[in-house]
Each structure stands twice: as C-alpha cells, then as structure tokens.
C-alpha positions, 0 to 999 in steps of 0.5 A: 500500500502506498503511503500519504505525502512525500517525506521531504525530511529523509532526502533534505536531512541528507543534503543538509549536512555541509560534508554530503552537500560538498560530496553531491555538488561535487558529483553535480558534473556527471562525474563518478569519483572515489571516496578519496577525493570525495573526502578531500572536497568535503574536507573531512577524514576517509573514514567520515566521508565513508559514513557519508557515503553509506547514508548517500547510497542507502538513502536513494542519493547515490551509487555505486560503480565499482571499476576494477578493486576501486569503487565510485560514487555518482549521482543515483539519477538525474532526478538528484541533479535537478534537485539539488540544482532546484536547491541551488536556486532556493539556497542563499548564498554562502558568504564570501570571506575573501576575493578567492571565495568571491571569484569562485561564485562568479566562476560558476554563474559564468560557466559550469556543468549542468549535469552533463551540459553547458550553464551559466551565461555562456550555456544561455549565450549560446542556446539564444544564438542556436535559435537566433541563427535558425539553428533551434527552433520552436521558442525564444529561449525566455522562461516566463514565470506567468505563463508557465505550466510546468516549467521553474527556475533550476529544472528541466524544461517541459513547457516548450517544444524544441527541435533541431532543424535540417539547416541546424542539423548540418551545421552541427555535423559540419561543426563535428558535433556527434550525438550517440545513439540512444533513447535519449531525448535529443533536444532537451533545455533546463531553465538556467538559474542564473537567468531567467532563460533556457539553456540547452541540454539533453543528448545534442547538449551533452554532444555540444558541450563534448565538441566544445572541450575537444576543441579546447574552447572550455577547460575542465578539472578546475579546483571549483566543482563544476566550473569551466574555464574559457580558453582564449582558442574559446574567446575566439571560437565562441565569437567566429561560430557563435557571435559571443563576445565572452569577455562580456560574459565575464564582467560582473553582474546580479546574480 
C-alpha cells in the first residue's frame, strides 16, 4: 500500500549536512569519483566521508560503480541533479570571506556543468544564438514565470517544444558535433538559474558541450566543482561560430 505525502525530511536531512552537500555538488558534473577525493572536497577524514557515503547510497542519493578493486560514487539519477540544482536556486548564498571565495561564485554563474551540459551565461549565450541563427527552433529561449505550466527556475524544461532543424542539423555535423545513439531525448533545455532563460541540454547538449572541450574552447578539472574555464582558442571560437563576445560574459553582474 502506498503511503500519504512525500517525506521531504529523509532526502533534505541528507543534503543538509555541509560534508554530503560538498560530496553531491561535487558529483553535480556527471562525474563518478572515489571516496578519496570525495573526502578531500568535503574536507573531512576517509573514514567520515565513508559514513557519508553509506547514508548517500542507502538513502536513494547515490551509487555505486565499482571499476576494477576501486569503487565510485555518482549521482543515483538525474532526478538528484535537478534537485539539488532546484536547491541551488532556493539556497542563499554562502558568504564570501575573501576575493578567492568571491571569484569562485562568479566562476560558476559564468560557466559550469549542468549535469552533463553547458550553464551559466555562456550555456544561455549560446542556446539564444542556436535559435537566433535558425539553428533551434520552436521558442525564444525566455522562461516566463506567468505563463508557465510546468516549467521553474533550476529544472528541466517541459513547457516548450524544441527541435533541431535540417539547416541546424548540418551545421552541427559540419561543426563535428556527434550525438550517440540512444533513447535519449535529443533536444532537451533546463531553465538556467542564473537567468531567467533556457539553456540547452539533453543528448545534442551533452554532444555540444563534448565538441566544445575537444576543441579546447572550455577547460575542465578546475579546483571549483563544476566550473569551466574559457580558453582564449574559446574567446575566439565562441565569437567566429557563435557571435559571443565572452569577455562580456565575464564582467560582473546580479546574480
């Protein structure tokens, strides 16, 4: 038998705790990490972040992929990023105690993973250049609070209908874009939080976001969890190909 309403207090007292709300955005990228590194983000010894980790997993958070004799942790679903990106909106900012602390939050406003997309500015910046350039098609990448019926701030889109065109589609494969085969939505958009705009995801997203780092244009693996770093190979490319000036992108502005 089913049980009444939704407990809300399981998952929100294991993402309460600072050590597993550092271990989850972490993991926010798409990544699977060892519980070595988990603990370094957390700040906390091996055998802490391991009772984190157990709570994680058991509670529905996490999971396991075991590789060879190591095992890693990753998000459980994409549903736990959608929430924890939901709670990123709802949260109010930590404070910043020094200029590092302050460049970090902007860092992650102008560019960072959603997922396994691009977000911030630049993930907005360029959806709204796919559908000025006819790319995209099907809406005008603004997110309406008003008119919407399913859609809010940090999650994924359901209101609108995109779709890639032909004349997107071979751009896109001209540009080496390369989407796997799957069942996986093609075209897909969350509502960015940093904006009040769309930005894209999905599997050409993800494909994108892919083609963008192999290009060199972004850097991963910064020290920020989940920051990408434009390149200056990016400052030209997202200019020529997209029309973004991204040292726009990086001048400070309201969250």
């Amino acid at each position: 038998m089913n049980g009444g309403e939704a407990n809300f207090v399981v998952p929100a007292e294991l993402i309460g705790h600072p050590a597993r709300s550092a271990m989850l955005l972490a993991l926010l990228d798409g990544r699977a990490l060892p519980m070595s590194m988990l603990a370094s983000e957390a700040g906390v010894a091996a055998s802490t972040a391991s009772e984190h980790l157990s709570r994680l997993t058991d509670g529905g958070l996490l999971r396991v992929r075991p590789q060879g004799r190591r095992r890693y942790f990753e998000l459980a679903s994409p549903e736990v990023a959608e929430a924890l990106e939901a709670l990123a909106r709802l949260a109010p900012p930590v404070p910043v105690r020094s200029l590092r602390d302050g460049t970090r939050a902007r860092a992650l406003r102008v560019a960072r993973t959603c997922y396994d997309h691009l977000a911030g500015h630049l993930g907005v910046a360029v959806m709204r250049s796919l559908l000025n350039s006819g790319i995209l098609a099907g809406g005008d990448g603004t997110h309406r609070p008003s008119a919407a019926s399913h859609d809010r701030l940090a999650a994924p889109g359901r209101d609108v209908d995109y779709r890639l065109t032909q004349h997107g589609r071979r751009l896109m494969d001209g540009f080496g874009v390369r989407v796997p085969p799957g069942k996986r939505r093609l075209v897909a958009y969350c509502v960015d939080w940093t904006e009040q705009r769309h930005h894209l995801g999905g599997a050409l997203g993800a494909a994108l976001l892919l083609r963008f780092v192999e290009l060199d244009w972004l850097e991963t693996g910064s020290k920020v969890s989940r920051v990408l770093s434009i390149t200056p190979a990016g400052r030209d490319g997202f200019g020529s190909t997209f029309g973004i000036e991204t040292d726009d992108l990086l001048k400070p502005r309201a969250a």
